[in-house]
BALO-791977 format. One record per residue (C-alpha): residue in three letters; y, x, z. Coordinates in nm, 2 decimals. Layout:
<lotis>
<loti residu="ALA" y="Y" x="X" z="Z"/>
...
</lotis>
This chain:
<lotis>
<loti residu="UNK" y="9.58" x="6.89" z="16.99"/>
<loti residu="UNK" y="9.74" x="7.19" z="16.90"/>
<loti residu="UNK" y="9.86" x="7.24" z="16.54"/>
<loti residu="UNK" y="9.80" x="7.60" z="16.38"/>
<loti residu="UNK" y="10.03" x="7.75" z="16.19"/>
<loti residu="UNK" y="9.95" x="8.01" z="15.90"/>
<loti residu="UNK" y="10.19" x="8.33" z="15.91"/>
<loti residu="UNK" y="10.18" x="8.65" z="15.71"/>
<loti residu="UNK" y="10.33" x="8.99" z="15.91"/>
<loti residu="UNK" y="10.37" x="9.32" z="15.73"/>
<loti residu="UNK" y="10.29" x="9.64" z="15.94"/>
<loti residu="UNK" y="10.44" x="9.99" z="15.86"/>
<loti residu="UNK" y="10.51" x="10.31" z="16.07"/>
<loti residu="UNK" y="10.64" x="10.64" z="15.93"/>
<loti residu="UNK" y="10.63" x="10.84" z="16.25"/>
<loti residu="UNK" y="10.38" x="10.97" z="16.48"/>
<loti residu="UNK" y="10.03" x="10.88" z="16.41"/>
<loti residu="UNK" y="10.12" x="10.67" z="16.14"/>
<loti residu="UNK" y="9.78" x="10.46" z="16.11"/>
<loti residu="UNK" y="9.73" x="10.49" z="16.48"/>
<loti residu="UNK" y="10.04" x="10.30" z="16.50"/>
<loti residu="UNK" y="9.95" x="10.06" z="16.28"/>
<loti residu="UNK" y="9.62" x="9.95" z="16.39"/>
<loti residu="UNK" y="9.73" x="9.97" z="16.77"/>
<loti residu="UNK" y="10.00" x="9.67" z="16.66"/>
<loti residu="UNK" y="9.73" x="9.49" z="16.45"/>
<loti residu="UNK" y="9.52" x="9.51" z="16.79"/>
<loti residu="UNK" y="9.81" x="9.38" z="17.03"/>
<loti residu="UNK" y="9.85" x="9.10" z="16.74"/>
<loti residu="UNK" y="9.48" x="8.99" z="16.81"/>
<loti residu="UNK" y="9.52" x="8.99" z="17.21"/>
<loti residu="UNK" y="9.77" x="8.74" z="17.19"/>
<loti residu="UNK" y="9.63" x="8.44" z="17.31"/>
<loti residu="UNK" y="9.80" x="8.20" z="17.04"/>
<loti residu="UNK" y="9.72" x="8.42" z="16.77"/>
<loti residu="UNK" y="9.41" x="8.46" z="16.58"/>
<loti residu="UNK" y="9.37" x="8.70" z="16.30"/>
<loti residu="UNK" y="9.23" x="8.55" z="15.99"/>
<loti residu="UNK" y="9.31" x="8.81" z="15.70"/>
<loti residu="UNK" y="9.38" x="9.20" z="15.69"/>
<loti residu="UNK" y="9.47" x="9.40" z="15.42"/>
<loti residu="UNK" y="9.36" x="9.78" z="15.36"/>
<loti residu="UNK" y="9.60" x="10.10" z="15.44"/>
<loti residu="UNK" y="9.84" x="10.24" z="15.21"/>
<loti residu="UNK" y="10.06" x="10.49" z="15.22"/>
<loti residu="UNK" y="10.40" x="10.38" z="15.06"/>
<loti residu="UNK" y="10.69" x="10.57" z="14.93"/>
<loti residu="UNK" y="10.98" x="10.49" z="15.09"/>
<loti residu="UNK" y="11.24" x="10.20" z="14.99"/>
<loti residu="UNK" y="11.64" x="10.19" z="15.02"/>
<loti residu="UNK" y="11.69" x="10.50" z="15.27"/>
<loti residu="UNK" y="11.48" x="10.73" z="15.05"/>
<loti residu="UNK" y="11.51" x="11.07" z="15.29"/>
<loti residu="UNK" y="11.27" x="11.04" z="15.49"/>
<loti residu="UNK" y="10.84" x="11.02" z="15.51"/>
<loti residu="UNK" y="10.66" x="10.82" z="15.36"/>
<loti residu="UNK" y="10.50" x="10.50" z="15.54"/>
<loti residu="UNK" y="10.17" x="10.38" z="15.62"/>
<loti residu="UNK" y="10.17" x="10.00" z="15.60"/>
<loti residu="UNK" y="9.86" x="9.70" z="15.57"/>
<loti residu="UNK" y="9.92" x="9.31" z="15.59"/>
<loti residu="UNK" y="9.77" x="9.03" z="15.81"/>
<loti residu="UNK" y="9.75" x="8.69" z="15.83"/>
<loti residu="UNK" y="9.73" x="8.48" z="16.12"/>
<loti residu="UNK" y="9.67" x="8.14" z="16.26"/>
<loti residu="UNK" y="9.92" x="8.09" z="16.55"/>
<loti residu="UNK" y="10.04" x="7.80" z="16.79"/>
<loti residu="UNK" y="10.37" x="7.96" z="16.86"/>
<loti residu="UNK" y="10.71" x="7.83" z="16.66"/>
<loti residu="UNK" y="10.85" x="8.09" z="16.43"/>
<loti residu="UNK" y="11.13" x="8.22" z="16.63"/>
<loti residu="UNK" y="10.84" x="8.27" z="16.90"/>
<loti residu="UNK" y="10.65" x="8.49" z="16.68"/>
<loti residu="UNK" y="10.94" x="8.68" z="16.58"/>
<loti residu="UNK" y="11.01" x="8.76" z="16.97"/>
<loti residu="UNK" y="10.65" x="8.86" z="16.99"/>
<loti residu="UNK" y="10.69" x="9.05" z="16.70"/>
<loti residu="UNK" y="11.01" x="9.24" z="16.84"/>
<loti residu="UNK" y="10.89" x="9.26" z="17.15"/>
<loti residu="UNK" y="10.54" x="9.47" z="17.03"/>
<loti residu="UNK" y="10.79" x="9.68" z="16.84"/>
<loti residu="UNK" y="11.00" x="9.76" z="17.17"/>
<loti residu="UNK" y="10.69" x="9.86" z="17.35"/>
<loti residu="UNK" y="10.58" x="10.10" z="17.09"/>
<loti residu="UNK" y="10.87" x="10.30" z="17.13"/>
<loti residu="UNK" y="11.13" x="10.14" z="16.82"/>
<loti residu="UNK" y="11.54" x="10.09" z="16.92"/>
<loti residu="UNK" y="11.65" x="9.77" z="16.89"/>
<loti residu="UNK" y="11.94" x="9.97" z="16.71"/>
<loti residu="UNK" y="11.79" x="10.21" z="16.46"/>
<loti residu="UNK" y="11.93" x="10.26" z="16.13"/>
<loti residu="UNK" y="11.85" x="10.03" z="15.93"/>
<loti residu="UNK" y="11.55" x="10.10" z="15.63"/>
<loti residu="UNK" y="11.54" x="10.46" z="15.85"/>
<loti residu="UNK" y="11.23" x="10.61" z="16.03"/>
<loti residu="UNK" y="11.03" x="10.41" z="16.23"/>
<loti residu="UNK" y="10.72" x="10.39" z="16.48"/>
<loti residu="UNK" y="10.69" x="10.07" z="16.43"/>
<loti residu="UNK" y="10.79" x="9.79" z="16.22"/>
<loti residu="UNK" y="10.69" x="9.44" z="16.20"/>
<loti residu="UNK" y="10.82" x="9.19" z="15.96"/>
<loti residu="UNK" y="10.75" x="8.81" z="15.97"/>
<loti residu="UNK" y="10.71" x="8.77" z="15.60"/>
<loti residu="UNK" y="10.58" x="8.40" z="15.57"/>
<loti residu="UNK" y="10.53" x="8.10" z="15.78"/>
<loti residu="UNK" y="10.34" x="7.80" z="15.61"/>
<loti residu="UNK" y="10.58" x="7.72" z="15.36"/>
<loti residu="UNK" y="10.84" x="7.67" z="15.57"/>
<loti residu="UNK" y="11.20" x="7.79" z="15.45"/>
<loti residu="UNK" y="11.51" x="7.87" z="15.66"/>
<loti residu="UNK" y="11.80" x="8.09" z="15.67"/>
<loti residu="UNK" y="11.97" x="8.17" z="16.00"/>
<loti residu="UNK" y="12.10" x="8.49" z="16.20"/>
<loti residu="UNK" y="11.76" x="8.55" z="16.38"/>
<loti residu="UNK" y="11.49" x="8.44" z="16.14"/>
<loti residu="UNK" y="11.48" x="8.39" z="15.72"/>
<loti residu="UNK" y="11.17" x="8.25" z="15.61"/>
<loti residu="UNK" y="11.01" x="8.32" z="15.40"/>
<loti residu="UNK" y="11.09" x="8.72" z="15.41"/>
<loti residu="UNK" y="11.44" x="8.80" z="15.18"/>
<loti residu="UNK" y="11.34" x="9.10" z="15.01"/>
<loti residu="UNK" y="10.91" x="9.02" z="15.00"/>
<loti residu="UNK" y="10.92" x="8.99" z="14.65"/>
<loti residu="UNK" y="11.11" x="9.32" z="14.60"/>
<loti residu="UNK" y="10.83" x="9.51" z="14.82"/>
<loti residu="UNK" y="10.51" x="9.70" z="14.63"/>
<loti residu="UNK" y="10.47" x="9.78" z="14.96"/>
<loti residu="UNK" y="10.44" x="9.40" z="15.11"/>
<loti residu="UNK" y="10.32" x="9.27" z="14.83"/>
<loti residu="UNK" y="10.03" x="9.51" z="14.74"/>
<loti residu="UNK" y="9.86" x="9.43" z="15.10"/>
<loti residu="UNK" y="9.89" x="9.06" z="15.07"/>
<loti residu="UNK" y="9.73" x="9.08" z="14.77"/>
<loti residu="UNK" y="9.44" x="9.23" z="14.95"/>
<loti residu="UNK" y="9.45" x="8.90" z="15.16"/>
<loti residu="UNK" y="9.57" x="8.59" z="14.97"/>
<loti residu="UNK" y="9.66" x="8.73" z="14.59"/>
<loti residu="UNK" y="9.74" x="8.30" z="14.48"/>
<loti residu="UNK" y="9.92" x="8.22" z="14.76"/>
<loti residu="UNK" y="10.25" x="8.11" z="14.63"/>
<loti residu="UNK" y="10.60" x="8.18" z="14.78"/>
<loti residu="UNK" y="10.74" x="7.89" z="14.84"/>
<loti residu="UNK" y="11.12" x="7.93" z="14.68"/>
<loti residu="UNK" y="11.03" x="8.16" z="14.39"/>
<loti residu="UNK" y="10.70" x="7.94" z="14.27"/>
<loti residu="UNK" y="10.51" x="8.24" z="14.17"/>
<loti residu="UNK" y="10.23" x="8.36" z="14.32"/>
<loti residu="UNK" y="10.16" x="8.72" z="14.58"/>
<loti residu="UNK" y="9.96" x="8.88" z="14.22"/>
<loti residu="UNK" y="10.21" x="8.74" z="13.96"/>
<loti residu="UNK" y="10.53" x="8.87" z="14.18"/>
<loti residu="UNK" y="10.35" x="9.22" z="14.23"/>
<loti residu="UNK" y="10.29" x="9.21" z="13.86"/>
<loti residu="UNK" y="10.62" x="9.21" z="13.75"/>
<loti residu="UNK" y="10.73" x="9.52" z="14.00"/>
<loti residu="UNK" y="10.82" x="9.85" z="13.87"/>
<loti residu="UNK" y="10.63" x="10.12" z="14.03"/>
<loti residu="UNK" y="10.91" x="10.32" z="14.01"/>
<loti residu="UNK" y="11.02" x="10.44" z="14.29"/>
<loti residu="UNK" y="10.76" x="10.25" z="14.51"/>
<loti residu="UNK" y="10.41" x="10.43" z="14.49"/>
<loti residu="UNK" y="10.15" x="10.26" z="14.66"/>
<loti residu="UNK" y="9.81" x="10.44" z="14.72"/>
<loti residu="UNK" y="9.52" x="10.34" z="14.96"/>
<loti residu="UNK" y="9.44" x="10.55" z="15.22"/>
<loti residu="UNK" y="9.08" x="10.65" z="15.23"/>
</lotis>
């Protein structure tokens, strides 16, 4: 038997057809044979975070039940990315088509070149955190102890405006 795994991914875009983008990842997610979407957030647009110059984003949450190992999902993840039109070597926090971020695993916890679980910076994002309240608001991150709607409480909005798209 198979054992399922429960992973969070964020989904942004700031180029093109912003939501376009987004849903058209969301719907190469579901095609995967070893994934199964179980949660999605709504559609915000989100002010931008760290490299501040440039347009604002459109970004939603899902959460999936998936076969594939971590490291696995992250080279589906890249790989969905690639095809959408994203360099491997764009500036980092810059403009993208496409960006998908592998933000939780179960409550598994690691820190290596490739892969830190659960997501570094998570906690820091309105615009991570605001969709995965949409989807699991109690789930707890499993270094900090707190849960999705406690960490988004204690956010500033400063500086990261979140508003749902209609």
């Amino acid at each position: 038997m198979v054992k399922h795994h429960v992973a969070y991914v964020s989904v942004g875009s700031n180029l093109g057809d912003k939501l376009e983008n987004c849903r058209r990842a969301i719907a190469e997610l579901e095609a995967i044979a070893e994934i199964q979407i179980t949660g999605r957030s709504r559609f915000y647009q989100t002010e931008p975070v760290d490299f501040t110059a440039q347009d604002w984003f459109v970004n939603a949450a899902v959460r999936m039940e998936t076969a594939l190992p971590p490291v696995e999902l992250l080279d589906r993840l890249l790989n969905i990315q690639r095809e959408a039109g994203r360099p491997p070597d764009g500036p980092r926090f810059g403009p993208r088509v496409l960006d998908l971020d592998l933000l939780m695993y179960d409550d598994w916890v690691s820190e290596d070149s490739r892969l830190s679980l659960p997501h570094p910076r998570m906690h820091q994002r309105r615009f991570v955190l605001q969709p995965m309240c949409d989807i699991d608001p109690c789930l707890v991150h499993p270094v900090l102890g707190k849960d999705i709607r406690k960490l988004l409480s204690e956010l500033s909005e400063h500086g990261q405006q979140v508003v749902e798209l209609q």
